[in-house]
C-alpha positions in Angstrom: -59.5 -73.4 45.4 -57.4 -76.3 44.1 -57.6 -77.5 40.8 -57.3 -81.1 39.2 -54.5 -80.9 37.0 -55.7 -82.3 33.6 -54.3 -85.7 31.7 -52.0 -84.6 28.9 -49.5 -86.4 26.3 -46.5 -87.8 27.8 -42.8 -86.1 28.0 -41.7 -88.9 25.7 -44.9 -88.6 22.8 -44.1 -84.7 22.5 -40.2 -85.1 22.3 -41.0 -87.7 19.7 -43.5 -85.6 17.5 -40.9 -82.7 18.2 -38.1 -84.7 16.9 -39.9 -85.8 13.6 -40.9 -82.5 13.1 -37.1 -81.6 13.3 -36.2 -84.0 11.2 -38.9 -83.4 8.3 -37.7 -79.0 8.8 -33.6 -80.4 8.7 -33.8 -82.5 5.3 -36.0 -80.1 4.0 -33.8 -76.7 4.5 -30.8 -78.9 3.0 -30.3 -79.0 -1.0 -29.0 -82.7 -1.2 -30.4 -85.9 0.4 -28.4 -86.6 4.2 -27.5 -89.5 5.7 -28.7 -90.8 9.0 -25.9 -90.2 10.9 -25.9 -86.4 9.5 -29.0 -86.3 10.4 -28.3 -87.6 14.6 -25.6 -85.4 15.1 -27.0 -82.0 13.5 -30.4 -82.6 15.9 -28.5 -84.6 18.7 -30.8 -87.5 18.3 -30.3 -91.2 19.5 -29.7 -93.5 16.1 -31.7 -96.3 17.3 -34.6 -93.3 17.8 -33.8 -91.9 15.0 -34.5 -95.2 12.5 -37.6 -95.6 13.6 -38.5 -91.8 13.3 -36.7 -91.7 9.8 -38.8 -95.3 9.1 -41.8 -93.9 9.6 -41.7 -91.0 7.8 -40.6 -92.8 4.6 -43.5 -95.3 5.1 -45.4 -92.2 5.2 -44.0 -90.5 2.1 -43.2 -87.5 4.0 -39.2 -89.1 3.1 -37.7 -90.6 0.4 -34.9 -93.1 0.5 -32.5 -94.3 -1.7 -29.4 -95.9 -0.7 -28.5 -94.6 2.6 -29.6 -91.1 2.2 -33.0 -88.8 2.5 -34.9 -86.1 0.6 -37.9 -85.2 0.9 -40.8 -87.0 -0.2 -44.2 -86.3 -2.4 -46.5 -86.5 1.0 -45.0 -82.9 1.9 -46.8 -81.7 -0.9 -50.3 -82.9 0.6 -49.9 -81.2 3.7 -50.4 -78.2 1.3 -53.5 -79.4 -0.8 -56.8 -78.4 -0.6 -59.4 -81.0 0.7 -61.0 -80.9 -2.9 -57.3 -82.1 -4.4 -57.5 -85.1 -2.0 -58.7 -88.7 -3.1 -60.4 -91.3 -1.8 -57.8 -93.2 -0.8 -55.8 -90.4 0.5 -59.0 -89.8 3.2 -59.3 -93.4 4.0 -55.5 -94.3 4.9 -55.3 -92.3 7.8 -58.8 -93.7 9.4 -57.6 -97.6 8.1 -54.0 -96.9 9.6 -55.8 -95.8 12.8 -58.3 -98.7 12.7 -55.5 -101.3 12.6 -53.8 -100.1 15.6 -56.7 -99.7 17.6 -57.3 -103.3 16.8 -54.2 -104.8 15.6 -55.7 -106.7 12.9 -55.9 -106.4 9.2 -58.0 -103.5 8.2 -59.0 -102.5 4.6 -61.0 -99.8 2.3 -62.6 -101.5 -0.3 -64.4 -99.8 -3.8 -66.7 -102.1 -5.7 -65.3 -102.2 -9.6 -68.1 -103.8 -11.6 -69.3 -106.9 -9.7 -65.6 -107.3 -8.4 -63.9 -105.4 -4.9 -60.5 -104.4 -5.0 -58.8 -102.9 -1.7 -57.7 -99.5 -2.0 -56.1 -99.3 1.1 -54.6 -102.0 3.1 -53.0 -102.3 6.7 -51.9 -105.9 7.5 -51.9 -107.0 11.8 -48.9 -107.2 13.4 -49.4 -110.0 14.9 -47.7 -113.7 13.9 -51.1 -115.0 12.9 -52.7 -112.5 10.2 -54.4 -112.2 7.2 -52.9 -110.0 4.6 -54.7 -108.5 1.7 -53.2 -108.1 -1.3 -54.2 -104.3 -2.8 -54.3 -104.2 -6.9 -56.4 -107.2 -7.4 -59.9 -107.3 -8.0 -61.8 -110.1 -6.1 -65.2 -111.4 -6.4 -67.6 -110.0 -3.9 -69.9 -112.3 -2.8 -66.9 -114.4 -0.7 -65.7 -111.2 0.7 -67.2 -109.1 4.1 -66.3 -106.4 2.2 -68.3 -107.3 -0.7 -71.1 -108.5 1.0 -71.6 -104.9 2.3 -71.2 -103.6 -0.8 -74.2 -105.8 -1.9 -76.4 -104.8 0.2 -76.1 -101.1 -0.6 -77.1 -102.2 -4.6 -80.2 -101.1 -5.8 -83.3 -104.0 -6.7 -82.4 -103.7 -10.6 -78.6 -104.0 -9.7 -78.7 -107.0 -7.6 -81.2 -108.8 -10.1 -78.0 -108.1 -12.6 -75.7 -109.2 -10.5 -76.9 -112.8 -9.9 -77.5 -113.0 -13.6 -74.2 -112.1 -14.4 -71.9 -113.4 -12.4 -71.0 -116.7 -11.7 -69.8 -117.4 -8.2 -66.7 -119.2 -7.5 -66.3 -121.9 -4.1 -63.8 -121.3 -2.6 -64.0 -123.2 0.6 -66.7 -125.2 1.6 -68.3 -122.2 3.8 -68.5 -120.0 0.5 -71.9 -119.1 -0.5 -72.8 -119.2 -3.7 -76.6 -119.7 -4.1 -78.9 -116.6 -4.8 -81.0 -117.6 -2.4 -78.8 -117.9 0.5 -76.8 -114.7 -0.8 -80.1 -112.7 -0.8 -80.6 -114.2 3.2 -77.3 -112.5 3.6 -77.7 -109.4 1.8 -81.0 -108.8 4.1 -79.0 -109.2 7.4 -76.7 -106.5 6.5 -79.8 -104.4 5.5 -81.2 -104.9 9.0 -77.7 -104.7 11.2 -75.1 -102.7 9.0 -72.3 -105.3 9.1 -71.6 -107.9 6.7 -69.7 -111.2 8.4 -68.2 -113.9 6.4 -67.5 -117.0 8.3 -64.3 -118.9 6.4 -65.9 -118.0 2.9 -62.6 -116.7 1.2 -59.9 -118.2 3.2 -60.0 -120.9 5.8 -59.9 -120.0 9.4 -60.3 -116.3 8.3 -63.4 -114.0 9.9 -64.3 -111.1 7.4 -66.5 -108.1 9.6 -67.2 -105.6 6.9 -69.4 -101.9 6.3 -70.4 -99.8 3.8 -69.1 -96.3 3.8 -71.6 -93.4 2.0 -70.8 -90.2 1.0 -73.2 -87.7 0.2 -76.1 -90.5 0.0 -73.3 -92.4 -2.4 -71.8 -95.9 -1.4 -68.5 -95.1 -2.5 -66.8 -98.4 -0.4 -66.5 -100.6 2.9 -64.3 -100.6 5.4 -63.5 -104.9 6.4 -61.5 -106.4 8.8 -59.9 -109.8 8.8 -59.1 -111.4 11.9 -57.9 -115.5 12.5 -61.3 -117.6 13.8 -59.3 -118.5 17.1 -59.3 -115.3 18.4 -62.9 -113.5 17.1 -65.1 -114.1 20.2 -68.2 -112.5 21.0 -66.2 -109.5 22.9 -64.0 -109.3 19.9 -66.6 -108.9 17.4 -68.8 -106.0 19.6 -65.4 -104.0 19.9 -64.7 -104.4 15.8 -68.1 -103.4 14.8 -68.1 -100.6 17.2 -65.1 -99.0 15.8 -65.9 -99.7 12.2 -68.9 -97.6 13.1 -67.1 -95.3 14.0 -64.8 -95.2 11.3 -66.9 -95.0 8.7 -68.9 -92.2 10.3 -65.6 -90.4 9.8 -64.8 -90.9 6.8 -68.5 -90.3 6.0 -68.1 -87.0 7.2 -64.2 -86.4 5.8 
């Protein structure tokens, strides 16, 4: 009987995860930091391969770099922990990272801090019109798709604080400050899920935000920014689909 040969990765993605597995075993087994071109001789790989390889893993703290030379980096050191030891940014870059390639636009995990959001994890599009998000800074929410969803997920008594103790900021002339029209808001996200700002923060700039629970806890939201010009309807279904998703994994993480 003949059988239907099944779909696997490519020749090229497992000499690549082979390769950076070399490298990662190579700098590791040696007691100083190498240099590139140590590096490409010892495991016979192509420089122009091997930058991007050795870029990566430094962007993934797997590598450190200084000067021209590599050690290894404080992200070995996770593959070792125990899922307790993890944070919650730790368990959401991986699922953001993923998010932003899948859609190649900026993706973010927020946390609510007070009645302010701050991004915990950031990935910026890599396309020439993008929206980056700075992480450190705490924003207000109520501009913010990110803190929109975070809104909605307060309790009756919290929400009745918030309006009383905040004032809200305009920042363009689509922000919405009122209490009334915030509460209209809030009780769309109740019914849908997804929070959408509409050029509230920054002009031209779509927010699509929801709120990620752990354990019955809202412990963040998961946003993406994308340029007005290019969020149409088929654009929107795909990026609430996979933020969905993505917060069902993390939920479960």
């Amino acid at each position: 009987m003949a059988s239907i040969a099944q779909p696997g990765p490519s020749q090229a993605q497992v000499k690549s995860a082979t390769r950076t597995l070399d490298i990662i075993e190579y700098v590791v087994a040696h007691p100083r930091p190498l240099v590139a071109q140590e590096i490409a001789t010892a495991l016979g790989i192509p420089v122009s391969s091997l930058s991007y390889l050795l870029a990566t893993l430094v962007d993934r703290d797997y590598l450190v770099r200084e000067g021209r030379r590599y050690s290894p980096g404080p992200g070995l050191e996770k593959l070792q922990m125990h899922a307790e030891a993890y944070t919650l940014a730790d368990r959401a870059a991986p699922l953001v990272r993923t998010l932003r390639v899948q859609l190649n636009e900026t993706t973010s995990f927020w946390v609510r801090e007070g009645w302010e959001v701050e991004a915990l994890v950031t990935e910026s599009s890599e396309q020439a019109l993008r929206y980056a998000v700075p992480t450190g800074n705490r924003l207000p929410m109520h501009p913010l798709a990110s803190g929109k969803a975070l809104m909605a997920n307060l309790s009756d008594e919290q929400l009745e604080r918030y309006f009383a103790e905040t004032e809200r900021q305009r920042y363009t002339a689509q922000t919405v400050t009122s209490e009334k029209a915030l509460r209209k808001d809030i009780e769309q996200v109740r019914k849908t899920g997804f929070s959408n700002t509409d050029e509230e923060f920054s002009l031209g700039i779509i927010g699509i935000g929801r709120a990620v629970t752990m354990g019955g806890e809202t412990v963040g939201a998961l946003s993406v920014a994308i340029p007005k010009v290019r969020c149409d309807d088929a654009a929107r279904r795909r990026i609430e689909d996979l933020l969905e998703r993505t917060a069902g994994l993390l939920e479960t993480a």
